[in-house]
C-alpha positions as CSV (number, residue, x, y, z in Angstrom):
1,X,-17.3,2.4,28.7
2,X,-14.3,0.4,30.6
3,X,-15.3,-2.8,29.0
4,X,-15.2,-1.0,26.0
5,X,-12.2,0.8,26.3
6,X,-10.4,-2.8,27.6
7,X,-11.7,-4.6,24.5
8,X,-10.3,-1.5,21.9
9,X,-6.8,-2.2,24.2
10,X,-7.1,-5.8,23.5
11,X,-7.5,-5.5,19.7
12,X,-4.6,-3.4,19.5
13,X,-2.3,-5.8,21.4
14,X,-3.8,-8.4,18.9
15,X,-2.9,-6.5,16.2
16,X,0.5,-5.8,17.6
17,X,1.2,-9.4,18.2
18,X,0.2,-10.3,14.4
19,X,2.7,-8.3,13.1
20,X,5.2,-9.4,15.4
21,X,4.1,-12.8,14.7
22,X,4.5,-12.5,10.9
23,X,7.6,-9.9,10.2
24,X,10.3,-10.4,8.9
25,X,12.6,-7.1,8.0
26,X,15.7,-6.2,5.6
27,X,17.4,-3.4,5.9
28,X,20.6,-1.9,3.9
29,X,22.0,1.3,6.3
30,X,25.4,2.7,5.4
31,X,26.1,0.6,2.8
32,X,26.1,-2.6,5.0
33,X,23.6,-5.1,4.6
34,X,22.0,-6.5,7.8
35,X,18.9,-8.5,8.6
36,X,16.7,-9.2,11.2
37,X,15.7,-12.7,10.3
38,X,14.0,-15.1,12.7
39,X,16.2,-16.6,14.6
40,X,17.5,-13.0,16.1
41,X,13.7,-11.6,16.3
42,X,12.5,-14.6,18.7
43,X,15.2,-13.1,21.2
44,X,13.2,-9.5,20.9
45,X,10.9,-9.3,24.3
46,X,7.6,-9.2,23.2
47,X,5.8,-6.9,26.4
48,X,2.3,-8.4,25.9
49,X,3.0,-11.8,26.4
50,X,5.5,-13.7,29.2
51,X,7.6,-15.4,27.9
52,X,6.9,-18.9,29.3
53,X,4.1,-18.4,26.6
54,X,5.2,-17.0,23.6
55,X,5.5,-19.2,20.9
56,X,9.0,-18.4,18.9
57,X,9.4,-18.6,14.9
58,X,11.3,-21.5,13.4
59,X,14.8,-20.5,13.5
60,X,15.8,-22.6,10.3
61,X,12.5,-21.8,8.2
62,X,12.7,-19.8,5.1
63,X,10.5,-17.6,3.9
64,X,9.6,-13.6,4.1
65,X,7.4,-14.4,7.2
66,X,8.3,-16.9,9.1
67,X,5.5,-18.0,11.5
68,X,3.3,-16.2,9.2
69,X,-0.3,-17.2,8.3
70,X,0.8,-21.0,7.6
71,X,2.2,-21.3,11.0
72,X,-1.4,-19.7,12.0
73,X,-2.6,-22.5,9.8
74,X,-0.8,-25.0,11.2
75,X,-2.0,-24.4,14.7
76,X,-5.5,-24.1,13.9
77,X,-6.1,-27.0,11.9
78,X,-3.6,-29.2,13.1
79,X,-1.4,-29.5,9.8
80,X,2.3,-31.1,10.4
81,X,5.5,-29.9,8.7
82,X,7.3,-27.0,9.3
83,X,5.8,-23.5,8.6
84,X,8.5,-21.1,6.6
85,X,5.7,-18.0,5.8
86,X,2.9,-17.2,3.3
87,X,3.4,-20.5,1.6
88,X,4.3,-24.2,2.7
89,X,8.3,-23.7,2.0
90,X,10.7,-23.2,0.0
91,X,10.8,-23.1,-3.4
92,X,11.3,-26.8,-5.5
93,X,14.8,-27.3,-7.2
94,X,12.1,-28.4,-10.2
95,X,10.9,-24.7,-10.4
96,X,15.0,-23.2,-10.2
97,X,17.3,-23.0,-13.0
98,X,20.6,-25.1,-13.2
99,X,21.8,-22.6,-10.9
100,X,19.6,-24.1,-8.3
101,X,18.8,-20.3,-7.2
102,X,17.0,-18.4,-10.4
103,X,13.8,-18.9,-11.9
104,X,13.4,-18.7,-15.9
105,X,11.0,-15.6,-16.0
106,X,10.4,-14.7,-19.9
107,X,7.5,-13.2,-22.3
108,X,5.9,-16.5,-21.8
109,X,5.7,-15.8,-18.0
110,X,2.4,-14.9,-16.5
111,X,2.2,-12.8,-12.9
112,X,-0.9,-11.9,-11.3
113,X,-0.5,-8.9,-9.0
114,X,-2.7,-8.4,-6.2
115,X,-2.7,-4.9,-4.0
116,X,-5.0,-4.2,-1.0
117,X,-2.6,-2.8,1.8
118,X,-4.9,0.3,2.5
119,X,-8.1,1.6,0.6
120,X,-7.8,0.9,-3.1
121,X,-8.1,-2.8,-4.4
122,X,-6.0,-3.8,-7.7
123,X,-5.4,-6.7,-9.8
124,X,-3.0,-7.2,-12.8
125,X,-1.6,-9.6,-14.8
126,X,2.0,-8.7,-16.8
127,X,4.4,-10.7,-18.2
128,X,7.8,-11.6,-17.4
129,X,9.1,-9.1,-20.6
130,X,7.1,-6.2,-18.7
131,X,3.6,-6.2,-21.1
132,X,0.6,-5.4,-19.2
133,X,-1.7,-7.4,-20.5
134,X,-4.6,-6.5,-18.1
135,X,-5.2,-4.6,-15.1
136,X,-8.5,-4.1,-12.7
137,X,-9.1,-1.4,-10.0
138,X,-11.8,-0.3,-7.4
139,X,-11.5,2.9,-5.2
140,X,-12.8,3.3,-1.8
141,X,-12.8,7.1,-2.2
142,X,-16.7,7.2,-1.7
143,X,-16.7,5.3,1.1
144,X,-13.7,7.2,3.1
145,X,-15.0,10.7,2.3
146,X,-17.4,11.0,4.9
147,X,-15.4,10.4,7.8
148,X,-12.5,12.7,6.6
149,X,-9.9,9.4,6.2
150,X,-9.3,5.9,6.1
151,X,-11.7,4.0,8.7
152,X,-9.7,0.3,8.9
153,X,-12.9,-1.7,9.5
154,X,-14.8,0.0,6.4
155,X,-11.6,-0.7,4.2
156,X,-11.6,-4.4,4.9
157,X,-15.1,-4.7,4.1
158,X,-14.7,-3.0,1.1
159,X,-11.9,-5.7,-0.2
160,X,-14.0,-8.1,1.1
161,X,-16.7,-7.2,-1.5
162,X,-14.5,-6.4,-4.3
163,X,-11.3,-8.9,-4.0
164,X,-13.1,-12.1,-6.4
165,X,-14.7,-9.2,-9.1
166,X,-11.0,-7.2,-8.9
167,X,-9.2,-10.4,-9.9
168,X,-11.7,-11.9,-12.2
169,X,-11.7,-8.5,-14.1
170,X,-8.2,-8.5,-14.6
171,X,-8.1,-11.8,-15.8
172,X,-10.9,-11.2,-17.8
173,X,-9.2,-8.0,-19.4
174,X,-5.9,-10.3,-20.2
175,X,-7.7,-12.8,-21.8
176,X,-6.7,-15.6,-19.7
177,X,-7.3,-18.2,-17.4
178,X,-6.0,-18.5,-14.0
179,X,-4.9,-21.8,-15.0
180,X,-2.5,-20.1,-17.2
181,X,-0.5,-18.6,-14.2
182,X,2.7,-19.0,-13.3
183,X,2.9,-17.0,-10.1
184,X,0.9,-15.0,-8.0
185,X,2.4,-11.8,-6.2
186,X,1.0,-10.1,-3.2
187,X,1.5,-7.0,-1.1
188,X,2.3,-8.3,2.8
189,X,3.5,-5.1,4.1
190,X,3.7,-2.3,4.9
191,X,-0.2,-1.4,5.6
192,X,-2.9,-2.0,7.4
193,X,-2.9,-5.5,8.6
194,X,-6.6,-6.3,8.3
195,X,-6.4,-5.0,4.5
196,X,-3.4,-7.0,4.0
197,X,-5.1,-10.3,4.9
198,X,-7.9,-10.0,2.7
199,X,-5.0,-10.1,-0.6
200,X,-2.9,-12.7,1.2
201,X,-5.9,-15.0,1.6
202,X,-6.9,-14.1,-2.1
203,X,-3.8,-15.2,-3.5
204,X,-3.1,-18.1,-1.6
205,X,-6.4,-18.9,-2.7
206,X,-5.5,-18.7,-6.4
207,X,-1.8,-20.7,-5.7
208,X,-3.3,-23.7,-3.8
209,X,-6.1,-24.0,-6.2
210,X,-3.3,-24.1,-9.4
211,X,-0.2,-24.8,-7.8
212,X,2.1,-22.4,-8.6
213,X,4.1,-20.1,-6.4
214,X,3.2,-17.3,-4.0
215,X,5.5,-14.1,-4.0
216,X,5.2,-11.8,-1.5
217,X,6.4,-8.5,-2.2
218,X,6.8,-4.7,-0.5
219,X,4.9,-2.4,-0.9
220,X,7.1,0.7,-1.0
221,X,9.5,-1.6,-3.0
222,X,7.1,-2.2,-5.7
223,X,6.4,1.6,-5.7
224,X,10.2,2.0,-6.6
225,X,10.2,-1.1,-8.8
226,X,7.1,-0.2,-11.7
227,X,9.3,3.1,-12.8
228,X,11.5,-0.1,-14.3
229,X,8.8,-1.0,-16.0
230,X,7.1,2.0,-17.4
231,X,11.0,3.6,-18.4
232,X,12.0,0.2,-19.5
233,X,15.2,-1.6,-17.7
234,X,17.7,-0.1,-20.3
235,X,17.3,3.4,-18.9
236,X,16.3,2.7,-15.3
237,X,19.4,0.1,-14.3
238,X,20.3,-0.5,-10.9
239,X,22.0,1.3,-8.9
240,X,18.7,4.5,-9.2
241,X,17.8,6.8,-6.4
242,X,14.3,6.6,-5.4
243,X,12.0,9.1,-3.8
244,X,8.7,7.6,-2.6
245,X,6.0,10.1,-1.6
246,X,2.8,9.0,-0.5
247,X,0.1,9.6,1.9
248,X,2.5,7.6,4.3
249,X,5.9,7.2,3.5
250,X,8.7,9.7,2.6
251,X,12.0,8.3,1.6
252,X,14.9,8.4,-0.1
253,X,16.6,5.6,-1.3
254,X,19.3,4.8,-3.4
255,X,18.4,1.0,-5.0
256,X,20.9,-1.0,-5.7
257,X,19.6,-4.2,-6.8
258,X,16.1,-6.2,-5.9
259,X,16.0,-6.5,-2.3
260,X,19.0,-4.1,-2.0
261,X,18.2,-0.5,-0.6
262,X,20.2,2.0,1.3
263,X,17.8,4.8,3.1
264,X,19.3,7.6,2.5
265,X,16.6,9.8,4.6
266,X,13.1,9.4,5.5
267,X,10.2,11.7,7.1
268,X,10.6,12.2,10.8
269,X,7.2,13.2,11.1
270,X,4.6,13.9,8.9
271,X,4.9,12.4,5.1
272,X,4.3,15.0,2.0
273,X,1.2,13.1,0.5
274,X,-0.8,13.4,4.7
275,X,0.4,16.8,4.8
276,X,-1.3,17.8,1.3
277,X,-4.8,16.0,3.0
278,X,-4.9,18.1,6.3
279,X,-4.2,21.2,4.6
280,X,-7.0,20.7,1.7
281,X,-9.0,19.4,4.4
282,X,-8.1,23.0,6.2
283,X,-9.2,25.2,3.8
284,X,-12.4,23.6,3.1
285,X,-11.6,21.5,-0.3
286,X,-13.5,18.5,-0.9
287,X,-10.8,15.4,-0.7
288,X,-13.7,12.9,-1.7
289,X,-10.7,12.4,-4.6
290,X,-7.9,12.6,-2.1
291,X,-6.4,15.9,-0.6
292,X,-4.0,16.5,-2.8
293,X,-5.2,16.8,-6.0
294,X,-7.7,19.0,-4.5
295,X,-4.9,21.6,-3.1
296,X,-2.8,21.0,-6.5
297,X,-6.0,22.9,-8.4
298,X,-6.8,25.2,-5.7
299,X,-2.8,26.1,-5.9
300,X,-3.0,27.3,-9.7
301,X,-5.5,30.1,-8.5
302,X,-3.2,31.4,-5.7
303,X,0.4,33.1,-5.4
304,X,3.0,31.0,-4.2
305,X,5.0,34.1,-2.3
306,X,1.6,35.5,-0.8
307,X,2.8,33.5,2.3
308,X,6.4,33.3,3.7
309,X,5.9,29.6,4.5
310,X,9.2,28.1,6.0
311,X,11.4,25.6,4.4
312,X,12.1,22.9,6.9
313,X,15.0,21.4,8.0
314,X,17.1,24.0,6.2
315,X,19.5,24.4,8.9
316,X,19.9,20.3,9.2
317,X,22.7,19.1,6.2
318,X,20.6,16.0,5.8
319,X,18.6,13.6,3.9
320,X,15.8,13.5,6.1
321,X,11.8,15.0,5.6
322,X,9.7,16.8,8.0
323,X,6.1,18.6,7.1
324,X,4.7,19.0,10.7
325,X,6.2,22.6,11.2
326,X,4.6,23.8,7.5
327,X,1.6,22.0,8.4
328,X,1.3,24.0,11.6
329,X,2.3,27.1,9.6
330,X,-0.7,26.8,7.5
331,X,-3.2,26.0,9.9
332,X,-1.8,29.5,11.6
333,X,-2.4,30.7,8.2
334,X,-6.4,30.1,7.8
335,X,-7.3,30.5,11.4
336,X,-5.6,34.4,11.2
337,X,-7.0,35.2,7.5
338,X,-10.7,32.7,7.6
339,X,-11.2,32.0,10.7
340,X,-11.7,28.8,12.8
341,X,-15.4,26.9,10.9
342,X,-17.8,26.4,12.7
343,X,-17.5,23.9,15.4
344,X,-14.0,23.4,15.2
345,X,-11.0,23.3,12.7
346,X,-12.1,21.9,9.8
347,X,-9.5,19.1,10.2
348,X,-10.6,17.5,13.4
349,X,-13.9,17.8,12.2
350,X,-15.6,14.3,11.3
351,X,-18.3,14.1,9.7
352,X,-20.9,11.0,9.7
353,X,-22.0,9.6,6.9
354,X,-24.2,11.7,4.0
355,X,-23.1,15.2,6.4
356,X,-21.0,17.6,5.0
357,X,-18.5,19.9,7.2
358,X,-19.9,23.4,6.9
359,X,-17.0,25.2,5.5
360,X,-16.6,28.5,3.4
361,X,-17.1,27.1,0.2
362,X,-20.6,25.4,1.0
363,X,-21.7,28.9,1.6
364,X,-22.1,30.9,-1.3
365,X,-23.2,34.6,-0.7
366,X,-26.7,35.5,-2.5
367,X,-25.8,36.9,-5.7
368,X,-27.8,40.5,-4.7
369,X,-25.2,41.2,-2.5
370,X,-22.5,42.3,-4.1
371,X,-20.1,43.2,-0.8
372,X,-20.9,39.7,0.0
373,X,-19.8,38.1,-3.3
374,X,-16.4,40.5,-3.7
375,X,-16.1,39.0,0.3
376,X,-16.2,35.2,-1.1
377,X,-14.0,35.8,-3.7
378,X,-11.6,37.7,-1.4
379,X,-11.6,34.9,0.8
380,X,-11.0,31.9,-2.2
381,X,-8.2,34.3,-2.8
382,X,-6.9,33.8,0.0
383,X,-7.0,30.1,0.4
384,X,-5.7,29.6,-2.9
385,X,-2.7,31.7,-1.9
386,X,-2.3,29.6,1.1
387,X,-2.6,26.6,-1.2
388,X,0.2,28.3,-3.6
389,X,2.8,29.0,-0.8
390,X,2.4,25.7,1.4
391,X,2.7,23.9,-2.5
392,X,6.0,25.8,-3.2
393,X,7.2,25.5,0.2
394,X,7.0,21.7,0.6
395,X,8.4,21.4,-3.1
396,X,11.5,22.8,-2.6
397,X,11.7,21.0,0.6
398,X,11.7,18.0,-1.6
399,X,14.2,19.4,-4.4
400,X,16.8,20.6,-1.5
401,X,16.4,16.8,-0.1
402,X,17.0,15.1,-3.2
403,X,19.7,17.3,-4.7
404,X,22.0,16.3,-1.7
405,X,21.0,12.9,-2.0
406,X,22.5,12.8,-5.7
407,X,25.6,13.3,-4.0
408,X,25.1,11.6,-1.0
409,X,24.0,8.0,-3.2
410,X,27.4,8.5,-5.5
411,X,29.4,8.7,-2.6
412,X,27.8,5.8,-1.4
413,X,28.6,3.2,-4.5
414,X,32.0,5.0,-4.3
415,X,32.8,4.1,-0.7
416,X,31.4,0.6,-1.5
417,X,33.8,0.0,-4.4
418,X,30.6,-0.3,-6.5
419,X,32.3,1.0,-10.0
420,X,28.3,1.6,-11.4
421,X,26.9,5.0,-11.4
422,X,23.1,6.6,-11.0
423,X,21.6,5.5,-14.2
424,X,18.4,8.1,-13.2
425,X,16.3,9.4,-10.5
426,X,12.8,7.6,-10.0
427,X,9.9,9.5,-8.5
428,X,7.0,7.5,-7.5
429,X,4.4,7.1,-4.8
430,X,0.7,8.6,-5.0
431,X,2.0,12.6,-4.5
432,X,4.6,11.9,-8.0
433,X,1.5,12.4,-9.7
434,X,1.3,16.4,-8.6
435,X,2.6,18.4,-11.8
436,X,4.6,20.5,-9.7
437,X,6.2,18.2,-7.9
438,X,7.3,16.6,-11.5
439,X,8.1,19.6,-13.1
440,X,10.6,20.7,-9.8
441,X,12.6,17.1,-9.4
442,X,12.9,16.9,-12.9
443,X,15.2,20.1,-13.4
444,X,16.9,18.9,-10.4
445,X,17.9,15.5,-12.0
446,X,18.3,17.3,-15.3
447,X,21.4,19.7,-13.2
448,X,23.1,16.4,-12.1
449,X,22.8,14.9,-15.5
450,X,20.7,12.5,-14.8
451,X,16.9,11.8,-16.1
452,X,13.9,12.0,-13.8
453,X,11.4,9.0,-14.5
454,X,8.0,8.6,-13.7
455,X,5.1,6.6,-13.5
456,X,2.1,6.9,-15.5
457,X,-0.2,8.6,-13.1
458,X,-2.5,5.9,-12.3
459,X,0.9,3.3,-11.5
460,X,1.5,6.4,-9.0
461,X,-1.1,5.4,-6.5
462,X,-1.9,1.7,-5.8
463,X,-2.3,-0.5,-8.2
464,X,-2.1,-4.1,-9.0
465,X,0.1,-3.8,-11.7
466,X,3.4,-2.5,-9.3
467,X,2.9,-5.6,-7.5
468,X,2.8,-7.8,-10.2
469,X,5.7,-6.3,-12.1
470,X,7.5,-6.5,-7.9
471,X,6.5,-10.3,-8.5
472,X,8.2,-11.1,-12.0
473,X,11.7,-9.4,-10.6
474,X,11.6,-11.4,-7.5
475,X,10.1,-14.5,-9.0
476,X,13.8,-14.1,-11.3
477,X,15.5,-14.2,-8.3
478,X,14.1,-17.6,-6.3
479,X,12.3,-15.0,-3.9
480,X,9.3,-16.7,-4.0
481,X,7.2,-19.9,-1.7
482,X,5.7,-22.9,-2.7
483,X,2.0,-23.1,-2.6
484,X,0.4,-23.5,0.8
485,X,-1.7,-26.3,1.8
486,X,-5.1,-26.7,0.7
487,X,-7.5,-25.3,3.2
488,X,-8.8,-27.8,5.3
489,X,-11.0,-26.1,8.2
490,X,-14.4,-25.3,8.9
491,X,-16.7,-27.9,7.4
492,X,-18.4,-30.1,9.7
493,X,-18.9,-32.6,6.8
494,X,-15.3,-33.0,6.8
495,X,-13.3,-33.3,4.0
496,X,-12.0,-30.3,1.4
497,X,-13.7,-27.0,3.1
498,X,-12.4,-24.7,0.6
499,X,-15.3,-24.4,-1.1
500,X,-17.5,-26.4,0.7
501,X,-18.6,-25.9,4.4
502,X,-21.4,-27.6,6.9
503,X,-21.6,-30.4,4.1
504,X,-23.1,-28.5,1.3
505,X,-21.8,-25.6,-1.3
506,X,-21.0,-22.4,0.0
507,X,-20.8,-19.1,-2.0
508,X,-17.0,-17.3,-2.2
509,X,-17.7,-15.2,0.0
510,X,-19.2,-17.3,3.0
511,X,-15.4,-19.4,2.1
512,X,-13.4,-16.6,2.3
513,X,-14.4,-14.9,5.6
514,X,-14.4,-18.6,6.8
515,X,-10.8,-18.9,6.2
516,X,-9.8,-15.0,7.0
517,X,-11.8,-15.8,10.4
518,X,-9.3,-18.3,11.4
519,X,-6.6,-15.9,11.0
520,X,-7.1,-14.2,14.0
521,X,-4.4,-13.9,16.8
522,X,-6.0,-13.8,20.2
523,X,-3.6,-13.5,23.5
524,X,-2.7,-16.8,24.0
525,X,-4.0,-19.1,21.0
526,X,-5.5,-19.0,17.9
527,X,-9.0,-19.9,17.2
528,X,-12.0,-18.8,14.7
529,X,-13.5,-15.2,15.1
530,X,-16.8,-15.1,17.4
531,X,-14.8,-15.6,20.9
532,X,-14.9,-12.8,23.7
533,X,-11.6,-11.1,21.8
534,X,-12.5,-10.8,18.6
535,X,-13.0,-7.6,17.3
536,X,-16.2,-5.3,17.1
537,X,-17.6,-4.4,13.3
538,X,-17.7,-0.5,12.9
539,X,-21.3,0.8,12.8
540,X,-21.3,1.6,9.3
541,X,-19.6,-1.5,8.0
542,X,-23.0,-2.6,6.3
543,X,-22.4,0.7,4.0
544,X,-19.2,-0.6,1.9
545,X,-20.5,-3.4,0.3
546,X,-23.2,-1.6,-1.3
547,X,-21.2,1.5,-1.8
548,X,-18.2,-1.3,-3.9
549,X,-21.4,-3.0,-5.1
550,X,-22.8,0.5,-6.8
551,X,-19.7,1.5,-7.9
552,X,-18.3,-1.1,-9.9
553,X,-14.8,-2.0,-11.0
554,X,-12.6,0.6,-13.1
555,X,-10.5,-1.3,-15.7
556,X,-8.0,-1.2,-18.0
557,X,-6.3,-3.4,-20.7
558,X,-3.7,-3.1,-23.7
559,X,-3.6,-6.4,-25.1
560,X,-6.9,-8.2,-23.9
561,X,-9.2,-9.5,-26.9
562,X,-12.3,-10.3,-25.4
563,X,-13.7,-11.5,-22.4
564,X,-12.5,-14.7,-21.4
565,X,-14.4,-16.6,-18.5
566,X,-17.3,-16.1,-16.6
567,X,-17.8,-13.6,-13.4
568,X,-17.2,-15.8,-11.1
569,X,-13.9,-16.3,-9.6
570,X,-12.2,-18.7,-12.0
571,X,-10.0,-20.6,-9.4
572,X,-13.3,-21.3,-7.8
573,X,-14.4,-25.0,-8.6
574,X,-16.9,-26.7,-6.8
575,X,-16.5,-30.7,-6.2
């Protein structure tokens, strides 16, 4: 048990030291733009390691990670030059405009999108004008549901199995070659870190094999950034305030260009979309298909003023979120009118794989008893009154933030001497897909005079095409790396291990995990995965390949005419 519990401590300091390794953050707070870049974050004390031994970023390297995974590269395998992030430097004055600074991005312009920063893996391809001319996604949603949440190790797997079909779908659905890229954008943060890697090493894959450029790109950002493209940039112009609700993230943010955002407010605890999941989870609803759209349902059976839920943070004039206190409030709520389920709360209950929690709604009353049925249907009248009433109360907790944030975002551009005004309010993030929340925000942008915009529902969770779309406004800009090397590790034959390893072929996936192997940070070097530090494989990792495998790949396409290609991964090629 101590040997086990020292080893779980020692992947969590690696995990800790990646990110440090690799981040590189930009922030915009009271109007003034400041950044953290890599010069100033190799004076931040790192606790894990002395610092006789910690090895500091490149203070005059560009890039959106510097010492990212080519510096990992670099120190692995030996490769010279100077490491400026995800690719091998800066962009080439023969990629920039006259300007020396922007990049021509037109209808002509294809961007490949990949997204797999936490449990669903996407794929799209969309043009610099904003067509989508394919997309491709797989959900994890089987795979999670057992154990009541995302398990990190199962997740990985999962885009492990489903990254090269993802991709070659989308492609396949655009009717294109990956030859015919011009860019290749990829989520690097925020997320979890061993998800991240699995798209990073994708796409890298795809720019080293075709040379063209690698765009890294924010997650939340590219939440904020698709409503551009599904309103169209004529009605959502920069400066727009943004709310972004997810599973994970609550903020407000007024947008004032690419890579210019003040945070107005943001949750200080709980976020709206983790919220919905523990309550669902609470009164017994399956969130197989995620919590919320579970409660949403459930809600539409029940009275929103059964329950005098509080409002939070009425009493604080601010812009900032909070959903532990409701949270509570409802648990208070099921234990006083169900009960506590057996075993425990039905929250912190986890259950292995194939159980089921043994809730109120897996046990029907036998339909001879008829005190027993008008008890069940007392008691889903209850829960879908505490549905109703947490819904309502963490909706106007929403409106109330964002009204003042209207007024807080105009008084910002004022005070900056920025003469534009809110051309809209953008709602996005998984939880802009609830109907409610939709209906509520958009009479509150409607009192300000200002239009609410939206999503489609499936660009509301993660998806490839945000990305891609985050790609083509950032490619515009020069934001965007050069290739990185060719992979060069891992073949004892020597020569071009990309595709080839121990001197013969090896499949995609043998070259992949190869190459993700080698990104591993250990305490005080880097080297290939198999060492005393690397990490454990969950028990049940053997279950997500053949859960992806089963399930297949969900697709979509507008302008695709035909399959084009074969299945396998098309920036594969043997020698």
């Amino acid at each position: 048990g101590c040997r086990a519990t020292a080893a779980a401590v020692r992947t969590i300091r690696v995990a800790m030291r990646a990110a440090l390794a690799s981040a590189r953050v930009t922030t915009t707070v009271c109007g003034v733009r400041s950044s953290l870049s890599p010069a100033r974050s190799a004076a931040v004390r790192n606790p894990y390691r002395p610092a006789a031994r910690r090895s500091r970023p490149d203070p005059f390297s560009r890039g959106f990670a510097a010492g990212g995974v080519s510096e990992r590269r670099a120190r692995i395998d030996g490769l010279t030059g100077r490491a400026t992030g995800f690719g091998s430097g800066p962009l080439s004055p023969d990629r920039l405009g006259p300007d020396g600074r922007t990049v021509a991005v037109d209808a002509d312009t294809l961007i490949l999108g990949i997204e797999t920063s936490c449990d669903d893996t996407g794929a799209a391809v969309v043009t610099g004008d904003g067509r989508v001319l394919g997309e491709a996604k797989t959900s994890q949603d089987a795979i999670h549901a057992p154990w009541g949440g995302v398990v990190p190790n199962l997740a990985q797997e999962a885009h492990k199995a489903a990254i090269d079909d993802v991709v070659a779908t989308a492609l396949r659905n655009a009717g294109v070659g990956a030859s015919r890229l011009d860019a290749v954008a990829v989520t690097v943060g925020p997320g979890l870190s061993m998800c991240l890697r699995v798209g990073v090493v994708a796409a890298q894959d795809v720019c080293a094999a075709h040379n063209i450029p690698i765009v890294p790109v924010h997650h939340m950002e590219a939440h904020g950034l698709v409503a551009r493209l599904a309103g169209g940039t004529d009605l959502v112009r920069f400066p727009f305030l943004a709310l972004l609700v997810s599973g994970g993230h609550n903020q407000l943010i007024l947008t004032r260009g690419v890579g210019d955002h003040v945070i107005l407010g943001s949750t200080l605890d709980d976020a709206l979309g983790e919220a919905y999941d523990k309550t669902a989870r609470l009164l017994g609803l399956d969130v197989g298909g995620g919590g919320g759209p579970a409660l949403e349902l459930l809600a539409r059976e029940g009275d929103p003023k059964a329950y005098a839920f509080p409002v939070p943070l009425r009493k604080r004039k601010n812009c900032d979120f909070s959903y532990a206190g409701l949270k509570t409030a409802a648990r208070m709520a099921v234990e006083r009118d169900l009960g506590v389920p057996e075993g425990d709360a039905a929250f912190t209950t986890v259950c292995a794989p194939g159980a089921r929690a043994v809730t109120p709604e897996v046990r029907p009353a036998p339909a001879s008893d008829e005190k027993a049925l008008d008890e069940e249907r007392n008691r889903r009248k209850i829960r879908a009154d505490i549905a109703a009433s947490f819904q309502a109360a963490a909706v106007k907790h929403l409106e109330e933030r964002t009204r003042r944030a209207i007024g807080w975002a105009n008084d910002a551009l004022e005070s900056a001497g920025d003469i534009r005004t809110l051309s809209c309010v953008v709602v996005a993030g998984g939880v802009a897909a609830n109907q409610s929340v939709r209906e509520t925000l958009a009479k509150a942008a409607a009192d300000a005079g200002l239009s609410l915009v939206t999503p489609p529902p499936r660009w509301c969770t993660d998806n490839g095409v945000m990305v891609a779309w985050a790609g083509a406004e950032r490619l515009a800009l020069g934001l965007a790396e050069e290739p990185p090397a060719p992979w060069l590790g891992g073949g004892e034959g020597g020569g071009d291990s990309r595709v080839t390893g121990g001197g013969g072929p090896a499949s995609v996936c043998e070259a992949r995990q190869a190459r993700t192997a080698c990104l591993i940070l250990t305490a005080d070097a880097f080297h290939p995965a198999g060492g005393a530090s690397a990490s454990q494989p969950h028990p049940a990792v053997g279950t997500a390949r053949s859960a992806v495998a089963g399930k297949g790949v969900e697709t979509a396409a507008r302008t695709g005419d035909g399959a084009v290609g074969s299945p396998a991964p098309p920036w594969r090629r043997q020698p």
